[in-house]
C-alpha positions in Angstrom: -1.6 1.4 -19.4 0.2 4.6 -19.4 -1.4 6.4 -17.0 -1.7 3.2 -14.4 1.9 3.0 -14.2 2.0 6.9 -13.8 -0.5 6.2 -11.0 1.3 3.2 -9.1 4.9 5.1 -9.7 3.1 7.8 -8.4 1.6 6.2 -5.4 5.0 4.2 -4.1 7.0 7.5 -4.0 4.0 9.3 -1.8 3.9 6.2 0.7 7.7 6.0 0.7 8.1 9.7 1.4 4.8 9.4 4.0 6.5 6.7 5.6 9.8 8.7 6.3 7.8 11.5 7.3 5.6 9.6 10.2 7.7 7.1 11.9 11.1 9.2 11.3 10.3 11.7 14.1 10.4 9.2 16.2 13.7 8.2 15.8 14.6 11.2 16.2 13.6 10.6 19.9 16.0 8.1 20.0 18.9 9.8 18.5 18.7 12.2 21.3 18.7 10.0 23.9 21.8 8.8 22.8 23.4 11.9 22.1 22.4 13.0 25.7 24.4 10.0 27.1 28.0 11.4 24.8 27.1 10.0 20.9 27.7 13.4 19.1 27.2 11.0 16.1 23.7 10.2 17.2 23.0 13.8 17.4 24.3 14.4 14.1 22.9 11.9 12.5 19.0 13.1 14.1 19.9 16.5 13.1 19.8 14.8 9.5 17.2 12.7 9.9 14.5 15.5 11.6 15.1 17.5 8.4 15.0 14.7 5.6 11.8 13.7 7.0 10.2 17.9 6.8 11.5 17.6 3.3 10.0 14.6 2.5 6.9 15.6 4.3 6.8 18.5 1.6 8.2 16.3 -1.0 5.3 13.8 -0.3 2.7 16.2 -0.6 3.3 17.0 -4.2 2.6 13.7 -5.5 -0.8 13.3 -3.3 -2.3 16.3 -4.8 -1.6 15.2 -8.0 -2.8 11.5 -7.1 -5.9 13.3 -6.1 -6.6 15.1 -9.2 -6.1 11.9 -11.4 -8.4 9.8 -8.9 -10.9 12.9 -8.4 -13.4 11.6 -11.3 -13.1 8.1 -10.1 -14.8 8.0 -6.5 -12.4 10.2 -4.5 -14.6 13.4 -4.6 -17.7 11.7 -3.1 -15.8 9.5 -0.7 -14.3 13.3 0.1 -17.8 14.2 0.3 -18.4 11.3 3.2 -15.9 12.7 5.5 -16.1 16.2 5.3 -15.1 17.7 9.1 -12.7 14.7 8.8 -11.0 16.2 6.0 -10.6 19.4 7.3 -9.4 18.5 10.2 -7.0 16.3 8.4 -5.5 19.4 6.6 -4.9 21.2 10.0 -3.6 18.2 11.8 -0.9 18.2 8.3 0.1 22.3 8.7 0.1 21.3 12.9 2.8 18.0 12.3 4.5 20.0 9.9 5.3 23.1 12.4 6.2 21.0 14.8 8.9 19.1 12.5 10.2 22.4 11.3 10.2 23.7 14.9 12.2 20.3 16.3 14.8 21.0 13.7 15.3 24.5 14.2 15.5 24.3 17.8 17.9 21.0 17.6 20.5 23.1 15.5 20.7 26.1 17.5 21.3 24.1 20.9 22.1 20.9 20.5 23.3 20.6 24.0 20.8 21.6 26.1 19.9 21.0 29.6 17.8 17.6 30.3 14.9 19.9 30.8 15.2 21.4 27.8 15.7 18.4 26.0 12.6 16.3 27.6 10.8 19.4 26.5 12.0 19.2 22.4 11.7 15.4 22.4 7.8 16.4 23.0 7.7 18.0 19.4 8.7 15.1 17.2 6.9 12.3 20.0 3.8 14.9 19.0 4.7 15.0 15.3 5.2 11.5 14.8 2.0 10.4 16.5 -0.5 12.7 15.0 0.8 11.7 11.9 0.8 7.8 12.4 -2.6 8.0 13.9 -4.9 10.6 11.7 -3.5 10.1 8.3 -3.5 6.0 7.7 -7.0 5.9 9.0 -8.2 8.5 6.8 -6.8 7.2 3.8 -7.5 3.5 4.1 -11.3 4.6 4.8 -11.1 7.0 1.4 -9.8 4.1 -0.5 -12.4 1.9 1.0 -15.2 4.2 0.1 -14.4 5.2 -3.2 -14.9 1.5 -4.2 -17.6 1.2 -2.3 -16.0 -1.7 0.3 -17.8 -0.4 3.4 -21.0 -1.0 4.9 -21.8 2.4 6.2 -24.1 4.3 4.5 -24.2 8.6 4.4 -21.4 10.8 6.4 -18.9 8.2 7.5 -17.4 10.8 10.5 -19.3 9.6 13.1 -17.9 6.0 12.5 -14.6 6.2 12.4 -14.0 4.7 15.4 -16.0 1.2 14.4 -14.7 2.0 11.0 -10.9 1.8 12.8 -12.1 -2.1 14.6 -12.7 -3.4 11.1 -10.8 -5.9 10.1 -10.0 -4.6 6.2 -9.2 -1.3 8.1 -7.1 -2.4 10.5 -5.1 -4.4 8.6 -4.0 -1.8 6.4 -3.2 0.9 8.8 -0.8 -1.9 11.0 0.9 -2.8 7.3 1.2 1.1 6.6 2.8 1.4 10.8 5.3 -1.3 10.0 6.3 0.3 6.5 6.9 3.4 8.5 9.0 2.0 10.8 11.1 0.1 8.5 11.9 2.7 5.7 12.4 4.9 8.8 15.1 2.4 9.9 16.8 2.6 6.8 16.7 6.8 6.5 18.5 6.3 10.5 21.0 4.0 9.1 21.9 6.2 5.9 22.2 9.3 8.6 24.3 7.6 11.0 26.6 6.2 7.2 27.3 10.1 6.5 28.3 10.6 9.9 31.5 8.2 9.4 34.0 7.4 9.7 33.2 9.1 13.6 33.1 7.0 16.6 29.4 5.7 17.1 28.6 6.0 13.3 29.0 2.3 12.9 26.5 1.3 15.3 23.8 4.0 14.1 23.8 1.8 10.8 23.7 -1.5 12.2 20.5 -0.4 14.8 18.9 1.2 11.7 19.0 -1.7 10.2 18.0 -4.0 13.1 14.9 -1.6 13.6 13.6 -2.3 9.8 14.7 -6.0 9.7 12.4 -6.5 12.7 9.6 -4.3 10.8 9.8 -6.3 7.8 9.5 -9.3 9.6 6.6 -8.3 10.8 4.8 -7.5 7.7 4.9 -10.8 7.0 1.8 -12.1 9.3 0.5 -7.8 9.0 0.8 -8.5 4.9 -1.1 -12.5 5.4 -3.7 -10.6 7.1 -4.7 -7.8 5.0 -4.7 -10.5 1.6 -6.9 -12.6 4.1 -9.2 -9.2 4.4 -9.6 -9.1 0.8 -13.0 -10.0 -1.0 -13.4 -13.1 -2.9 -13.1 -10.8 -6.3 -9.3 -9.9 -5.4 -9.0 -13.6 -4.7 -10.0 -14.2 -8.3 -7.4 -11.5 -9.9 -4.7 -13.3 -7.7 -5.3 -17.0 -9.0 -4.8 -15.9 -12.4 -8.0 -14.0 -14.0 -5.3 -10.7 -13.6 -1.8 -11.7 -14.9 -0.2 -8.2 -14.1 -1.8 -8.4 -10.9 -0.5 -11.7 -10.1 2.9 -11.1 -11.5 3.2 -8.1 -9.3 2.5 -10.1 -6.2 4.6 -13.1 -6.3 7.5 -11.1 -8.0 7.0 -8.7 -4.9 7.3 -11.7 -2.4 11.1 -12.7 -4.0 12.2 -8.9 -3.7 11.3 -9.5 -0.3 13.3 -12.2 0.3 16.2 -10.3 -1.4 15.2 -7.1 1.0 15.4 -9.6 4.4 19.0 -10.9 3.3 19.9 -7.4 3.0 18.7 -6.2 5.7 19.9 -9.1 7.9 23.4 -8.2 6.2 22.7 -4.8 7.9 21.7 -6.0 11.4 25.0 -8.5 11.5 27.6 -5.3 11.2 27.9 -5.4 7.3 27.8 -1.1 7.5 29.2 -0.8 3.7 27.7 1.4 1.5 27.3 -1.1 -1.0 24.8 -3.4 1.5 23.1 0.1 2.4 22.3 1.2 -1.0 21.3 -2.5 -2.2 19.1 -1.9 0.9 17.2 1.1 0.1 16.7 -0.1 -3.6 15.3 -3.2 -2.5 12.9 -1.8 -0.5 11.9 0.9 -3.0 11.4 -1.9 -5.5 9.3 -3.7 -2.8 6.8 -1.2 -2.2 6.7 -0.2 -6.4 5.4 -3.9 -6.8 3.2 -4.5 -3.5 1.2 -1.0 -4.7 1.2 -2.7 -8.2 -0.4 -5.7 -6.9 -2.5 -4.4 -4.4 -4.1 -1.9 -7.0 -4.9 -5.0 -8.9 -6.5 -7.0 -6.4 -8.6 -4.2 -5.0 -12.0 -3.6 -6.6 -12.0 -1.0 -9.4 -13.0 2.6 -8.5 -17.0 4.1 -9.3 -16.5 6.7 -11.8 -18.8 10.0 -11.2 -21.7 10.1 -13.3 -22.5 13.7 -13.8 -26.2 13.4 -14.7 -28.2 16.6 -16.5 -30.9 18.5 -15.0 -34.3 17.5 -15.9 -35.9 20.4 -17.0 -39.7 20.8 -16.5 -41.8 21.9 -19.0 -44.7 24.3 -18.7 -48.2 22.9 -18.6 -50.2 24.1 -21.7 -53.6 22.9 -22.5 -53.8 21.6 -25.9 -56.7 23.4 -28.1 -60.1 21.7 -27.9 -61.9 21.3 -31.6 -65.6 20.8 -32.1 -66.4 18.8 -35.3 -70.0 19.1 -36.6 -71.8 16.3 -37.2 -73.8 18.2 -39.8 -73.1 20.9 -42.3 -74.5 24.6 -41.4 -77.1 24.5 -44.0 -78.2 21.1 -43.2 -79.0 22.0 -39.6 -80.3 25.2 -40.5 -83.1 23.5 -42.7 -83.7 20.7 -39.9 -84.3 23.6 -37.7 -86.9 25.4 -39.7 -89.0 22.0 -40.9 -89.4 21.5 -37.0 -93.2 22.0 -36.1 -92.6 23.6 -32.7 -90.6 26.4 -34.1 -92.9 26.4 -37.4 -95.7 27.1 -34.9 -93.9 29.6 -33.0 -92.7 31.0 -36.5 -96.5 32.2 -37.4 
């Protein structure tokens, strides 16, 4: 019990910080364009943003490396072993997203007015950073989850199917609910930017399209979310009809904090820039994705375990000792041999 709440607490925090971390450079994009049209607020409130989301992307890291060595035993090392130039390049594509972020920032707070040229030229790095990172990572881990409980088809080295892999419905479905997630908890890191820029001119309206930009993602999860239940197999089915309590619990109890996060978040979107309606925001949402990992842990089939089997050892032939048994004692057969008449003859 213990170490499956360490695991789902563990999980929520990586995705949350993931999320940030992919869709927030984005944003980023847009807080320039609005600084380059007079919002200073906009620009300080990117200049916030582009560096929460390289801390998170560190932050985020730390809990996926441990994540890994708790699930290593339990199918992640041989789904690993399916994707191996995948993974590599996965780990490059990270250090490559990660130099760009830091590189956006740094070049953001040394000029933060430059020329349009300049700044069409620096809105590449996050548009770059955001991308990569929206497009290699989900895949990847949706298809390690997938084969570590043995839910795909594919047989052997998975790289050269990753592009049928990404047209599966299961797949698909998963990486457009991770997109949406992104985008929404990337909404909510722009509003809580543009609330420490106040009380300037402009702040007001960074929290209110922050919060327009995840009520409209969150909306969207809904028919994204219908989908990837619809994608599950008829043993997740089972679990959510009762035969899993907690797992059924987490769900429906997830659905009502979702309610709560829309009326929040439509509070947001109206003009309601308080702290207060911010916070209860963020908090919301956080609880959210605690409860939909819960439940969709519970659902999903469990994990196969590693059996490490021992070497069979050969042994070396060795013929086993032949014994002759004599049908007749020595002196017996020697008599028989003398009374014959043919050697009796020979004899004399």
């Amino acid at each position: 019990m213990l170490r499956e709440f360490t695991l789902q607490l563990l999980l929520s925090g990586h995705l949350m910080c993931m999320n940030i971390a992919a869709a927030g450079p984005w944003l980023c994009i847009l807080c320039e364009w609005q600084e380059a049209r007079g919002n200073q607020s906009a620009g300080q409130a990117g200049r916030h943003l582009a560096l929460l989301a390289c801390i998170l992307l560190v932050v985020g890291t730390l809990p996926g490396l441990v994540l890994a060595w708790m699930l290593w035993d339990h199918g992640l090392s041989g789904a690993l072993a399916r994707v191996p130039s995948r993974f590599t390049f996965a780990l490059w594509e990270l250090l490559f997203s990660a130099l760009l972020m830091g590189g956006h920032v740094a070049w953001w707070r040394r000029n933060p007015l430059p020329t349009r040229r300049q700044r069409r030229l620096r809105c590449l790095l996050p548009f770059l950073a955001g991308g990569n990172s929206l497009y290699h990572f989900p895949l990847l881990l949706v298809v390690l989850a997938q084969a570590s409980r043995g839910q795909l088809q594919q047989t052997g080295i998975l790289d050269p199917h990753f592009r049928e892999l990404l047209l599966q419905g299961a797949v698909a479905s998963r990486i457009g609910h991770f997109v949406l997630a992104a985008i929404a908890a990337s909404g909510l890191a722009y509003a809580w930017c543009g609330l420490r820029c106040q009380p300037d001119p402009g702040a007001r309206q960074l929290v209110t399209t922050g919060g327009r930009l995840a009520l409209a993602a969150t909306l969207l999860q809904v028919p994204v979310g219908t989908w990837v239940l619809f994608e599950l197999p008829h043993s997740a089915w089972d679990r959510l009809t009762g035969s899993d309590l907690a797992g059924s619990l987490f769900l429906w109890i997830s659905l009502l904090a979702s309610v709560w996060l829309l009326h929040t978040l439509t509070a947001l979107a109206l003009g309601d820039t308080s702290r207060k309606t911010l916070y209860t925001a963020i908090w919301a949402m956080l609880i959210v994705i605690f409860l939909m990992t819960g439940a969709l842990r519970r659902m999903s089939p469990p994990r196969v375990p590693i059996v490490t089997r021992q070497p069979c050892r050969e042994r070396p032939f060795t013929e086993a000792p032949v014994t002759h048994t004599a049908l007749y004692p020595a002196s017996q057969l020697q008599r028989t041999v003398l009374s014959s008449p043919i050697l009796s003859g020979v004899k004399a």
